[in-house]
N, C-alpha and C positions, 0 to 999 in steps of 0.2 A: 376781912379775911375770907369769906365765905365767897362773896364778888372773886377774889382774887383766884380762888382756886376753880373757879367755874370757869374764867378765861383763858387760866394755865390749860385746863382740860379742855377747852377745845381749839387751843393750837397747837394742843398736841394731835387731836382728831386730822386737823388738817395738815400735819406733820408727814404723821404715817400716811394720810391719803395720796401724797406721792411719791415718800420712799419705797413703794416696793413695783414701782417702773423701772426694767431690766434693761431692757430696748424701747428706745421709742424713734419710727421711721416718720412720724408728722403724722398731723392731723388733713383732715382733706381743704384743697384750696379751691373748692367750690367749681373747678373749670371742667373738669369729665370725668369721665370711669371708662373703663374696658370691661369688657368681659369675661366674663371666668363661671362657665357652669356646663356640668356636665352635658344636658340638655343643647347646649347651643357647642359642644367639640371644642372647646377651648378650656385649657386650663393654666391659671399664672403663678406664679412661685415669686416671691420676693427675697431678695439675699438680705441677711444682718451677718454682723460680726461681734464675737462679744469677748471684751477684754481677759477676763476672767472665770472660772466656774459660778453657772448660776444654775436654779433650779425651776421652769418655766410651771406655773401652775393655772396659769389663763390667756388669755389672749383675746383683744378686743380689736376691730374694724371698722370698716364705716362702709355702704352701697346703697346704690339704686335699682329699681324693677323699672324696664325701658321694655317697649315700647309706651305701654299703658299705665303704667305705676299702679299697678292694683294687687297687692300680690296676696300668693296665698300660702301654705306652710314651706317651710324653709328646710332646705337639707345638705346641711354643709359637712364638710370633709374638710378636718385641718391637719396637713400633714408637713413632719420634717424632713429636709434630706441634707447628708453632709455638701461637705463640696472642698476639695480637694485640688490645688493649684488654679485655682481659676474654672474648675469644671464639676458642677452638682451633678449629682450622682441621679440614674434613673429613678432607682428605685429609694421609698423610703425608709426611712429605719423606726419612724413610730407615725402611728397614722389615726388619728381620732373622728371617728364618725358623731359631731356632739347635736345636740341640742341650746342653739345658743338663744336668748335671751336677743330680745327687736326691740329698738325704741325709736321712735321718729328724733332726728337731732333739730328738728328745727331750722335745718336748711334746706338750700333747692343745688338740685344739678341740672342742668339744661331742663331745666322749670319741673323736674322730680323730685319729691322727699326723697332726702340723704339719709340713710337710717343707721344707727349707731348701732352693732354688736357685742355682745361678751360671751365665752363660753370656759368653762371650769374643763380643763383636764387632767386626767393623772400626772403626779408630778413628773416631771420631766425632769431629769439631770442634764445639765448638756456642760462640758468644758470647754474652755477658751479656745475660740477658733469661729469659723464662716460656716456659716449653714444657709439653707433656703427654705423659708416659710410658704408652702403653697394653701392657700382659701379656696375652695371650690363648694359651688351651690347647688342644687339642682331641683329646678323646677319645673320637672315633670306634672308636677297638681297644680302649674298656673299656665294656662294655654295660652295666654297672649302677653307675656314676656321673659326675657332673661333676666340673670342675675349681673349685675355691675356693680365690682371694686372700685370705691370711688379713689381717685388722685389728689396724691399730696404734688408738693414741692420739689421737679426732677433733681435727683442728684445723678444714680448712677443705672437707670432702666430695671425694666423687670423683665422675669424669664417666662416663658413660656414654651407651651408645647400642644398640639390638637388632640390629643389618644391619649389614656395613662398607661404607664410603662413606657411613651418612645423619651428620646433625649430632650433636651431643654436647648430650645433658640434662644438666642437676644446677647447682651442684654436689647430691649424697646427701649424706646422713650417713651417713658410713661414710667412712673412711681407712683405704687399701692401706701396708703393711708392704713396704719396699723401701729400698734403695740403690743410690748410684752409685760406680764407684770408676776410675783412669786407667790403674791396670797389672793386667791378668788374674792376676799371678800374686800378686798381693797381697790378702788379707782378714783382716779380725778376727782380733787373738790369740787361738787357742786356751787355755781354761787349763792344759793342764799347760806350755803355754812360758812363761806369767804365774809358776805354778810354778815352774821352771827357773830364773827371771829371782831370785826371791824365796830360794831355796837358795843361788842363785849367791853373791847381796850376802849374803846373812847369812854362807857361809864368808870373805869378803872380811872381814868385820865382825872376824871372830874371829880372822885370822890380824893384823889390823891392832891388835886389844886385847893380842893375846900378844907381835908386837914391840914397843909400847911397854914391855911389862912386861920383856923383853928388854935394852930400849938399842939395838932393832936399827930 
């Protein structure tokens, strides 16, 4: 009994680790990024849609530092704006200057670490409808390079714009690598708890082949 409920408990761990993905625009497909930092005059917005009222409370990314990949603190701006027939609106309606959280993912983009982001915002209500997610970095405290949104999988381009405040070009070709999710402390299963989950059932397997061979 005791086996059984340590298994139940952690696929339920790996349950919730990704029910509380709101949006998700893909992961990065390893082939480039653009840029997006204040520093280098370019800033990118990514559109989602979302079916129903949700309540955004983090948001996680993926980038590179090009030229040099050497980087040094990070200052990101994540801001929302509606968007309205076909046309995001200049200005935002909530604009978080956060502190996110760096971890190397373990990939390369044109031979740089791809770095994995998360950052906690206040909640966010947002109802059913298209918005544009803009990421913007600025690395004014690293001299020899920018900041690059790495690319997912094109589906329908991203926006951009050089100045904040002017209107938004595009859509580009080029799709930003991103998600949303409703509880900060929640993200993607790791695999070693994918692991854990997979040890677990299989002793559950074995102890449940030996009591039938038992009678018990």
């Amino acid at each position: 009994m005791k086996l059984h409920l340590a298994i139940g408990t952690l696929a339920l761990v790996a349950l919730q680790a990704t029910a509380a993905v709101i949006y998700n625009n893909g992961s990065p497909n390893l082939t480039g990024a653009q840029l997006s930092d204040v520093d280098g005059a370019e800033f990118l917005a990514e559109n989602f849609t979302l079916a129903s009222a949700k309540t955004v409370r983090d948001v996680h990314w993926w980038g590179i530092y090009f030229p040099s990949d050497t980087p040094g603190p990070d200052s990101f701006t994540i801001e929302f704006f509606n968007v309205v027939a076909g046309t995001p609106a200049t200005a935002a309606f909530a604009s978080f200057a956060v502190a996110a959280s760096r971890v190397d993912d373990g990939t390369t983009i044109l031979g740089r670490k791809n770095y994995r982001y998360a950052a906690v915002i206040p909640d966010l209500p947002l109802a059913a409808g298209d918005y544009l997610l803009s990421i913007v970095n600025s690395t004014s405290a690293d001299s020899d390079d920018g900041w690059y949104w790495s690319s997912t999988t094109f589906a329908d381009g991203i926006m951009y714009r050089f100045s904040s405040g002017a209107a938004w070009s595009g859509p580009y070709g080029f799709e930003a690598a991103f998600f949303l999710t409703d509880d900060a402390a929640v993200d993607a299963p790791e695999p070693a708890s994918l692991l854990l989950i997979g040890v677990g059932l299989g002793l559950f397997a074995c102890r449940t082949r030996r009591r039938g061979r038992d009678g018990r």
